[in-house]
C-alpha positions in Angstrom: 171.8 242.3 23.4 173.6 240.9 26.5 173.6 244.7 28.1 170.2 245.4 27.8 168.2 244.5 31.2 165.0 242.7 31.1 161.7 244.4 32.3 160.6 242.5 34.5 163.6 243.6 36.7 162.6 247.1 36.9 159.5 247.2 38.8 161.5 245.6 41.6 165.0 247.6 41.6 166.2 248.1 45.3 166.8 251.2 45.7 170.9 252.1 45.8 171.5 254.6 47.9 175.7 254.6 48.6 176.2 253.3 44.9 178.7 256.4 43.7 176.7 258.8 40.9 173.5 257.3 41.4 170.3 259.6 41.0 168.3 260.4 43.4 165.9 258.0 40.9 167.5 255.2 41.4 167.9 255.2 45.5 164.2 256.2 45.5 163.6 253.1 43.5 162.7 254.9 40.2 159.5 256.4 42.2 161.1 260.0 42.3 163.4 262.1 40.3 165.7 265.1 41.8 165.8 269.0 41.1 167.6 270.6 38.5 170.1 270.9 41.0 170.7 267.4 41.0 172.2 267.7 37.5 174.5 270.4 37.9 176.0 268.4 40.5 176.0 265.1 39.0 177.7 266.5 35.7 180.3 267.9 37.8 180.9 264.4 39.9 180.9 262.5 36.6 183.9 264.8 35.5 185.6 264.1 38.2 185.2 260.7 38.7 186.5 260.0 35.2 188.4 262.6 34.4 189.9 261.2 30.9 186.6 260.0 29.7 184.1 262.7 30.7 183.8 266.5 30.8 180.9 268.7 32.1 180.1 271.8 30.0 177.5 275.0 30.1 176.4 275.3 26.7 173.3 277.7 27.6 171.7 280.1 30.4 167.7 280.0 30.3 165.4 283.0 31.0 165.7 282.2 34.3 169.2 282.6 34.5 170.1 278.6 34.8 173.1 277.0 33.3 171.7 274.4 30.5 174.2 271.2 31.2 176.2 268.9 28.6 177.8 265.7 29.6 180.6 264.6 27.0 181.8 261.2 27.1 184.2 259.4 25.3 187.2 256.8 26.8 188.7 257.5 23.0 190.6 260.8 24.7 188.3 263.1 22.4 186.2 265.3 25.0 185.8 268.4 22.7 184.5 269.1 19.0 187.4 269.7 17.5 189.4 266.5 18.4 186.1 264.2 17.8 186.2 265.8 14.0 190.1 265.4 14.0 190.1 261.6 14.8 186.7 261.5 12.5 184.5 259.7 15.4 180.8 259.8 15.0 179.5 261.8 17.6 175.8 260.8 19.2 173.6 263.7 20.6 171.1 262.3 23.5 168.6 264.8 24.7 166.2 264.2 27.9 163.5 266.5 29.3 162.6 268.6 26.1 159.3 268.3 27.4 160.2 268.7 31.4 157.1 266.4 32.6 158.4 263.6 30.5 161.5 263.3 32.5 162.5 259.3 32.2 165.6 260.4 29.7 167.3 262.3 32.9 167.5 258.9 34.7 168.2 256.7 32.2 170.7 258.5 30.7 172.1 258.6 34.0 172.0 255.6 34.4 173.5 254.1 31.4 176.0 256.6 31.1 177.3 255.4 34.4 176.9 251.9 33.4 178.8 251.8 30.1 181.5 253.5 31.8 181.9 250.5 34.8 181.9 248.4 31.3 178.8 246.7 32.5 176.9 247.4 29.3 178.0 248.4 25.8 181.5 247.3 26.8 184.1 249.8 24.7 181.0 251.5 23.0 182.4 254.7 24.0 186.2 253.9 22.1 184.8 254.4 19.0 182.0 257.5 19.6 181.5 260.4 21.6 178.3 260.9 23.8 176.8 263.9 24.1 174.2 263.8 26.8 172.2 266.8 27.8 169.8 265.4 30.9 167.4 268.1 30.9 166.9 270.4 27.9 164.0 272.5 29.2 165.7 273.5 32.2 163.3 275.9 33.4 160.7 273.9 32.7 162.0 271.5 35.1 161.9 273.5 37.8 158.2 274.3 37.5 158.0 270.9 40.0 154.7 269.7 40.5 152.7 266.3 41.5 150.0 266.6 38.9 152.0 267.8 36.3 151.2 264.7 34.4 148.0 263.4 35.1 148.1 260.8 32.9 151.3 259.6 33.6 152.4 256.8 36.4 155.2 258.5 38.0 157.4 259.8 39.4 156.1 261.3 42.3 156.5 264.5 41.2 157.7 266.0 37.5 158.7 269.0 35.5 156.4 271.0 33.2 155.9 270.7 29.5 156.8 274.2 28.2 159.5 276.7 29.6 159.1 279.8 31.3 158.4 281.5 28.3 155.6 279.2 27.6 158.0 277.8 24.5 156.9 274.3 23.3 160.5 273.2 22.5 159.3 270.6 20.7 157.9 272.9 17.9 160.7 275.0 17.9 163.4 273.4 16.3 163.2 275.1 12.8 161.6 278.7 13.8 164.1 278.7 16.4 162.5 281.4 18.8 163.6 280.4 22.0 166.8 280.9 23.9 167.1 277.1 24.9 166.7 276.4 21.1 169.6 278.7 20.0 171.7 277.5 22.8 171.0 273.4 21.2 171.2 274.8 17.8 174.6 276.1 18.5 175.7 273.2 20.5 174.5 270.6 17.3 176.8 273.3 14.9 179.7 273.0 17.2 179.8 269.0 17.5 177.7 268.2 14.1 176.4 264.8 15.7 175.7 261.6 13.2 172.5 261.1 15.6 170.3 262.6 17.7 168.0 260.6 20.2 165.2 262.3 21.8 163.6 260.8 24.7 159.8 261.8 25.5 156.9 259.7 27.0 153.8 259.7 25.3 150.0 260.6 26.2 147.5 258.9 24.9 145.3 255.8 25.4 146.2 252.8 27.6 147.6 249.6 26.3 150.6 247.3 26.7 153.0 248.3 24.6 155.9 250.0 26.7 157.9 252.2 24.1 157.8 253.1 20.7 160.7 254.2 18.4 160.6 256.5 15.2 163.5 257.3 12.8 164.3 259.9 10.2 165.5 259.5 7.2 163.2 257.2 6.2 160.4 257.8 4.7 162.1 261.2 3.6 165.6 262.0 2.6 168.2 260.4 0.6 168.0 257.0 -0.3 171.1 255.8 1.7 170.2 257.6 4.3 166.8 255.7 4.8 167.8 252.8 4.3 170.7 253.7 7.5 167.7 254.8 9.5 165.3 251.4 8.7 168.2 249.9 9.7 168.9 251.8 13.1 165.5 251.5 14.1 165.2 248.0 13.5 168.0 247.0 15.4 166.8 249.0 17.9 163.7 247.9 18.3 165.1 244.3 18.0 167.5 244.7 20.7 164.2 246.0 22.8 162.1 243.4 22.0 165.1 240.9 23.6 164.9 242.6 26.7 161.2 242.2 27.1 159.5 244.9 25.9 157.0 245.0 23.5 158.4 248.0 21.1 156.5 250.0 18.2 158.2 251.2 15.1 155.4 254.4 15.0 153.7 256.7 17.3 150.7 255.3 18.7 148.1 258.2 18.8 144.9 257.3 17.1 143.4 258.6 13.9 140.1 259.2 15.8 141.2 260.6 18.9 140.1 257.8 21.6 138.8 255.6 19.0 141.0 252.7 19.2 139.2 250.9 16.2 140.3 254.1 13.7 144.0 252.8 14.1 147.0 254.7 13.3 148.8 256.6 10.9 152.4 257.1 10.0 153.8 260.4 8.3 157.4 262.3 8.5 156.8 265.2 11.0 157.3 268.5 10.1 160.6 270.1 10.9 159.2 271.9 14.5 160.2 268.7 15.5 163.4 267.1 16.1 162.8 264.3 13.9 161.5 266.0 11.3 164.3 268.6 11.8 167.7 266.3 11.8 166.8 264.7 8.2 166.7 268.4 6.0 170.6 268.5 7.9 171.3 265.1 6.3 171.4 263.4 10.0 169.6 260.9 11.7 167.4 261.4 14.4 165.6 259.0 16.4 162.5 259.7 18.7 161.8 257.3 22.2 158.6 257.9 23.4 157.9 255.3 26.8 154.3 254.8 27.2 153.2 257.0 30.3 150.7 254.7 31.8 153.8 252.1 32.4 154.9 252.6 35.8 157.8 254.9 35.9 160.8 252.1 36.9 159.9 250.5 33.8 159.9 253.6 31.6 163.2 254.1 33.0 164.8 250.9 32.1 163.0 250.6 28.5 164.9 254.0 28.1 168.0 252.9 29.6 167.8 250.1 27.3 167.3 252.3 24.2 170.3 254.6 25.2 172.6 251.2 25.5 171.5 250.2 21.8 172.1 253.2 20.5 175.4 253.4 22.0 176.2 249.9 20.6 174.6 250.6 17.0 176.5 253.7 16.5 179.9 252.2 17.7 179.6 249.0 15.5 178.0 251.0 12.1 178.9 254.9 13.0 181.8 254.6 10.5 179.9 253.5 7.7 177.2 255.9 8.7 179.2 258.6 9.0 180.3 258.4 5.2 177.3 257.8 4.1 176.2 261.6 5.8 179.1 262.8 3.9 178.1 261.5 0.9 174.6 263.3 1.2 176.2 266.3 2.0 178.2 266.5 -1.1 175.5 265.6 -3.1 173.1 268.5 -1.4 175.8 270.3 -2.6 175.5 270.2 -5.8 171.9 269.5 -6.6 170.7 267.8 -9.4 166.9 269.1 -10.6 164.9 266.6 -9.1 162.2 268.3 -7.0 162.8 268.1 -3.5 159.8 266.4 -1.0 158.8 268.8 1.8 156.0 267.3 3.1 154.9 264.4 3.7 151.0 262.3 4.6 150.2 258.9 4.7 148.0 257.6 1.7 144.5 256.1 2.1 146.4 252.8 1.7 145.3 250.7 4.7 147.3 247.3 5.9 145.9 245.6 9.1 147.3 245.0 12.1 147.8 243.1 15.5 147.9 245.6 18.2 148.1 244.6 21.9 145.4 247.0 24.0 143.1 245.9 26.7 139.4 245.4 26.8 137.2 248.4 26.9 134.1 249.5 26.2 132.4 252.8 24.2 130.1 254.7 26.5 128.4 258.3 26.9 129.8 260.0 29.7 127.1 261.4 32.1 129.3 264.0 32.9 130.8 265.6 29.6 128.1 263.9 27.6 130.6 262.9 24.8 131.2 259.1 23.6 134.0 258.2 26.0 136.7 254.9 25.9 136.8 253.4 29.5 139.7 250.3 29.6 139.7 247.3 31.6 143.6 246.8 32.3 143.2 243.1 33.8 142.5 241.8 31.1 144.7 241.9 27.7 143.1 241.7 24.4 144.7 242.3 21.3 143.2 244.7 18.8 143.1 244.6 15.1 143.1 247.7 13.6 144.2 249.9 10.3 147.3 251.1 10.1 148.2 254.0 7.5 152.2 254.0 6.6 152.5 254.2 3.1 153.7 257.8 3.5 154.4 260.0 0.6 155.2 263.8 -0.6 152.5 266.0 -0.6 154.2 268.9 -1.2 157.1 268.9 -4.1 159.1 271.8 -5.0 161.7 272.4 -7.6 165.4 273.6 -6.8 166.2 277.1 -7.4 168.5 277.1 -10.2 171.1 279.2 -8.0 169.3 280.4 -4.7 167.5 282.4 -2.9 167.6 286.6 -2.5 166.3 288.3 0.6 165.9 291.8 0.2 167.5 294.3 2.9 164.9 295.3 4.6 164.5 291.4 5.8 168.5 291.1 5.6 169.2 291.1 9.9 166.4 289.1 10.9 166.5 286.2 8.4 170.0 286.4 8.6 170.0 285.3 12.1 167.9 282.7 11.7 170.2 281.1 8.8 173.0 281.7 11.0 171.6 279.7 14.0 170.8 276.6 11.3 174.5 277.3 10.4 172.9 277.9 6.4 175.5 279.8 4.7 174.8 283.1 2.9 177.0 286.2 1.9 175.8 290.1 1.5 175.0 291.9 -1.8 177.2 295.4 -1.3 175.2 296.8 -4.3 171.7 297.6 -5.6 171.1 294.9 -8.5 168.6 294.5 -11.4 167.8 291.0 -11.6 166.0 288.2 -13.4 164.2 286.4 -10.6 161.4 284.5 -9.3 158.9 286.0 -7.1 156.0 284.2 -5.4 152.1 286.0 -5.6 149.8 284.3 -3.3 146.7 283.4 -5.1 145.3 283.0 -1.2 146.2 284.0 2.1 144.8 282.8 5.6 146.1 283.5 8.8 145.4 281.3 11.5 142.1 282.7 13.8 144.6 281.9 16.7 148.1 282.3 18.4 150.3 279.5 17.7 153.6 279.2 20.1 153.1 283.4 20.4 152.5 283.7 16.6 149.9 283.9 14.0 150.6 281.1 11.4 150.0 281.7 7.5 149.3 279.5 4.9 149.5 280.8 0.6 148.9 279.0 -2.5 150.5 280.8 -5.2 153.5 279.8 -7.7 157.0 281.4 -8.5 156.8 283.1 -11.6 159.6 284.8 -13.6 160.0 289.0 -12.9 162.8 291.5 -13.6 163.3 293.4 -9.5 165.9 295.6 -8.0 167.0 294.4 -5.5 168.7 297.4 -2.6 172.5 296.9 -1.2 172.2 295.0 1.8 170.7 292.0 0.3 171.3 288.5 1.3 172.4 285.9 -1.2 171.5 282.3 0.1 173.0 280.1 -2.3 171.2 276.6 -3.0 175.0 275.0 -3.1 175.4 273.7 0.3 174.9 270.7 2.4 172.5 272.2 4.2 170.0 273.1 1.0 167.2 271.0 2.4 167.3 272.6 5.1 167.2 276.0 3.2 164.6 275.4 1.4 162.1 274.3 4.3 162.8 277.8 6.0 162.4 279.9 2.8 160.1 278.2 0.4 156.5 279.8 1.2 154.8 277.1 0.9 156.5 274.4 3.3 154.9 273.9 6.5 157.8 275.1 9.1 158.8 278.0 6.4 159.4 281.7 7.7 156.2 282.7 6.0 154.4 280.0 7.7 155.2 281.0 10.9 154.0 284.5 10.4 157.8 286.2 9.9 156.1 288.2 6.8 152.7 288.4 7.6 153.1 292.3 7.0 153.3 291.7 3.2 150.4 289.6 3.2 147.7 292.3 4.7 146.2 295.3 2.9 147.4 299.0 3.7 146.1 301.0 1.2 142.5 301.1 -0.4 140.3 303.2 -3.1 137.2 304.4 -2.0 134.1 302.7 -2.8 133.1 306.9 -5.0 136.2 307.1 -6.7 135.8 303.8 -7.3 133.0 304.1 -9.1 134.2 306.7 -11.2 137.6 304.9 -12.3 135.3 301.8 -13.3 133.1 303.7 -15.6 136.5 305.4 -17.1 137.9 301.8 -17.7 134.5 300.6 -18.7 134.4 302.7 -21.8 137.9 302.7 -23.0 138.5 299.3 -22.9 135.8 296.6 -24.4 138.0 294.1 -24.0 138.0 294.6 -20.1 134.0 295.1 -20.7 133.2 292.0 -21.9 135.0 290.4 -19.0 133.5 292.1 -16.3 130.4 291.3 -18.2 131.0 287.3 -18.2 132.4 287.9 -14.6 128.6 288.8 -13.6 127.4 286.6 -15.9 129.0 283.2 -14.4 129.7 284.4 -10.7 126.5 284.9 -8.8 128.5 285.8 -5.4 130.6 288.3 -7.7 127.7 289.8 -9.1 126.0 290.4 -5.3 128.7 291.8 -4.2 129.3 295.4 -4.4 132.5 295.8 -3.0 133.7 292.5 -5.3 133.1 294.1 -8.2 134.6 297.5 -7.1 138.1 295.4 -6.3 137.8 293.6 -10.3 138.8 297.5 -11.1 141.1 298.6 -8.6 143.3 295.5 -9.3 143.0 296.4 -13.0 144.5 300.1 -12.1 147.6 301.8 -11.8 147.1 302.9 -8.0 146.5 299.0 -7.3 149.5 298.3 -4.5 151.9 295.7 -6.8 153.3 294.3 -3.9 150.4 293.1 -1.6 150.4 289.3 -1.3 154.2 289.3 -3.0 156.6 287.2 -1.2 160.0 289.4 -0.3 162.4 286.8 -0.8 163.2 286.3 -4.4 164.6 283.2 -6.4 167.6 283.5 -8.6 168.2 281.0 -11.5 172.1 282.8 -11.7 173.8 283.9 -8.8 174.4 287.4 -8.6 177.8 289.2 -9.0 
């Protein structure tokens, strides 16, 4: 498109230092980027300089006490949530700086904010949407400056850090939610419910010459009109890109073999820790930018720039027609129908080829680490074929509840909280109930040997089968009903890869507390032993067909105490319950 700059501009930009809100980025020429401080100041300056078509707004505090920034921008009059849903604009949610090293969304969105409202790109974009730009999300990440922050990374000069100062990966915490700065963006997406969110990262990885690479969701997962929305953003996207001289990828280029160039690459639908796996469940789009780090920084921060402009245009030419289409999803998700609902997703073994653009290189063995190592040769281009995975599909399918989901009271506060900071509806159960349910046994339980993000992870098999419980007073009813049932089910389902459970929220349940020892033991299997020949002959085949059963002493103890009263019924049972009716 006619706004978009070309590339080969960008590694020669003069630097602009009396040109009114420009970063400290762009006067360096793109070879530095400012402090925190910078931001604060510059959402303040863009505020006043257009005071009718931007407003500056805290929408968080960090651990370390700093205000988290919002720029909204809109020259349709509509500068706060209410008025955008009032004249039923489409509202676009751009995000830099989640990862604070990876810092080329700051500038660009900067930048292009700045531009679009001189009308030199995108002209009258911003009539028909509202902007929501947050420069820096991990804030105090930012602040953890540092010149080798990045080491494989070309600029700028000196860059933020990855986590926060909690040592948070944000970008693994959009569904567990644990952080402060998550909340905070959590609230801010349930106050202005935005059509899209963009999410500007730069990658690691190997070295070639491809400069940016963009990924949608929905999809490969999602409704069907929603997919084929996001094919359609991404391909204009990538289109208007391509235009402007870059050399765009529609998937993220890490290799299946990590630096194996020849395994190629594999598509899939993230799981929901991340934003684009996240947005989708909420019947949104979501769209991640990730610039190629080894590009020199100016040119990451044009190629951003340039995303950011189409965006802008794409959503003010289709954000209508979008919009009712994520309306129409919503209503649907509303009322479910009993198709089983995909929450994970792999590519298949189905292998296309492809024409990839690397450099030369060669496979040696490192003297130093003594592993196989790739070594590039960046003067001279050569273009790769290699396999390329994307026929993604479900590999985990579960049915709808028939009414919802129960969470008993003990659980009631804490899971509460976390539904209401996905805005998941839910309403308390005053009085102790009998109920028909589903309940959830694990058949197999392993906790990860590891912390992961300040947790231990979890992973059952098991099924749901039917059970008559009480339930106490103080029991949360999550009803399947709701737009956000997707979303519902990837936090409470067991078995999904971001649920509760996975990320170690019941782990207590799953872990043994009470045990018979190995003498009475003994005396309660030779009791069961001779009343019961049906129970005899079964131990009996047991030894028969399990040689590692029948060696182990403490294995054949357990095939007893499982069998008798004093066995614990609730090890390895799920708390929260599934309801077929809703309860009074």
């Amino acid at each position: 498109m006619r706004c978009l700059l070309p590339l080969l501009l960008a590694v020669a930009l003069p630097a602009f230092a009396a040109e009114p809100l420009a970063t400290l980025s762009e006067q360096s020429g793109f070879t530095r980027t400012g402090r925190y401080q910078e931001v604060i100041e510059l959402c303040d300056a863009f505020a006043s300089r257009y005071p009718k078509a931007v407003r500056c707004l805290d929408f968080g505090t960090t651990p370390q006490g700093r205000p988290m920034k919002a720029l909204v921008a809109s020259t349709s009059g509509a500068l706060d949530a209410a008025a955008a849903r009032k004249r039923g604009l489409p509202v676009v949610l751009v995000q830099g700086g989640i990862h604070a090293g990876e810092i080329d969304g700051k500038d660009a969105g900067f930048l292009a904010l700045r531009e679009v409202l001189e009308g030199k790109a995108a002209a009258g974009a911003l009539d028909r949407q509202v902007l929501v730009f947050v420069p820096v999300f991990n804030v105090d990440g930012h602040e953890r400056f540092g010149a080798w922050n990045r080491p494989n990374q070309r600029g700028p000069v000196e860059m933020g850090w990855r986590t926060t100062a909690r040592n948070h990966n944000l970008n693994r915490d959009y569904l567990k939610a644990d952080s402060p700065e998550m909340q905070a963006m959590l609230a801010l997406v349930e106050a202005w419910d935005p059509l899209a969110v963009v999410d500007l990262h730069a990658t690691n990885g190997a070295q070639f010459e491809h400069d940016i690479a963009i990924q949608v969701e929905p999809m490969h997962a999602g409704p069907a009109a929603l997919r084929a929305i996001g094919r359609q953003w991404r391909d204009g996207v990538i289109a208007d890109l391509a235009a402007a001289g870059s050399l765009p990828l529609a998937f993220y280029p890490s290799f299946v073999t990590d630096d194996d160039p020849m395994s190629g690459f594999s598509d899939s639908v993230a799981p929901p820790r991340f934003s684009t796996g996240y947005f989708w469940l909420r019947n949104r789009l979501a769209m991640l930018v990730e610039t190629h780090s080894w590009r020199p920084y100016p040119e990451r921060v044009r190629s951003t720039r340039n995303t950011v402009v189409s965006v802008l245009e794409h959503i003010a030419t289709h954000g209508p027609a979008w919009q009712r289409a994520v309306r129409e999803a919503d209503a649907a998700a509303s009322q479910p129908d009993a198709a089983p609902v995909p929450l994970a997703f792999a590519a298949t073994d189905k292998v296309r080829m492809i024409d990839f653009r690397g450099y030369a290189y060669t496979r040696e063995r490192s003297e130093v680490s003594g592993a196989l190592m790739t070594r590039y040769d960046e003067s001279t281009p050569q273009v790769w074929t290699v396999p390329m995975r994307d026929d993604v599909q479900p590999v985990l399918t579960v049915a709808m509840p028939g009414a919802g989901y129960v969470v008993p009271p003990e659980h009631a506060e804490a899971v509460g909280a976390k539904l209401r900071t996905h805005g998941v509806g839910f309403r308390l159960l005053p009085e102790a109930l009998e109920l028909e349910v589903q309940a959830f046994r694990a058949r197999t339980q392993q906790f990860s040997a590891g912390s992961v993000e300040g947790r231990q992870t979890l992973a059952v098999t098991g099924a749901w089968a039917p059970e008559r419980r009480t339930v106490g007073a103080g029991a949360l009813f999550v009803p399947i009903r709701q737009p956000k049932s997707r979303l519902l089910m990837a936090m409470l389902e067991p078995q999904a890869p971001d649920s509760l459970l996975a990320w170690g929220h019941f782990n207590n349940h799953f872990e043994r507390k009470e045990y018979m020892e190995a003498y009475v033991a003994e005396d309660v299997a030779r009791a069961m032993l001779a009343k019961d020949p049906a129970l005899r002959a079964e131990f009996g085949q047991r030894l028969a067909e399990d040689a590692a059963f029948a060696a182990s002493p403490s294995a054949r103890l357990e095939f007893f105490y499982r069998r008798h009263p004093s066995w614990d019924e609730r090890y390895g049972l799920y708390p929260v319950l599934r309801v077929d009716v809703a309860p009074r």
